[in-house]
C-alpha positions, 0 to 999 in steps of 0.5 A: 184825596185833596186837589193834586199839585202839579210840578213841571220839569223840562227833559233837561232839568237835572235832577239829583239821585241817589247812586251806589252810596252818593249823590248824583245829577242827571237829566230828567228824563234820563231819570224816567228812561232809567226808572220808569218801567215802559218808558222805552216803549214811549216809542217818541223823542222825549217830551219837552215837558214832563209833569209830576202831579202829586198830593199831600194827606195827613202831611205826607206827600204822595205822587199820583202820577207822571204826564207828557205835555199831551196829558199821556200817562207815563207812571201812574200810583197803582195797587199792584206790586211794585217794582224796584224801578218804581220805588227808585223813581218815587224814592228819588223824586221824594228825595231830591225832586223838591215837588213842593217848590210848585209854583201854580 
């Protein structure tokens, strides 16, 4: 795997999402608390910060994971099955979450 990318999004950044056949904003971390299975379970107000580290091979783009601002694990790429939660909240970030707008 190349070097990962690190994208940054503070808990109010808006983000677009694809919702019963149109396109709508909401805040990020509306967008974790909707998609990313466990989240409720965070058990702590939510991260200033949320950060979307991903990488690139063979000119696609793929996400390894999403971190708090304590380098907490939030999601993470996995072999297993995956959910539809999973697949909305990767779909979604692929989408609309400009992640090569990164700026290191």
């Amino acid at each position: 795997m190349s070097n990962l990318n690190q994208k940054c999004f503070s808990h109010d950044d808006m983000v677009s999402i694809s919702e019963n056949n149109r396109v709508v904003d909401i805040p990020f971390s509306e967008l974790m608390e909707r998609y990313c299975d466990g989240y409720d379970s965070y058990g702590k107000e939510h991260p200033d910060y949320f950060y979307v580290n991903w990488h690139t091979s063979n000119e696609e783009l793929f996400i390894h994971s999403i971190v708090d601002t304590e380098d907490n694990i939030l999601w993470e790429d996995h072999d297993k099955d995956w959910s539809s939660n999973d697949e909305n909240l990767l779909s979604n970030l692929l989408m609309w979450g400009e992640l090569e707008e990164t700026f290191i």
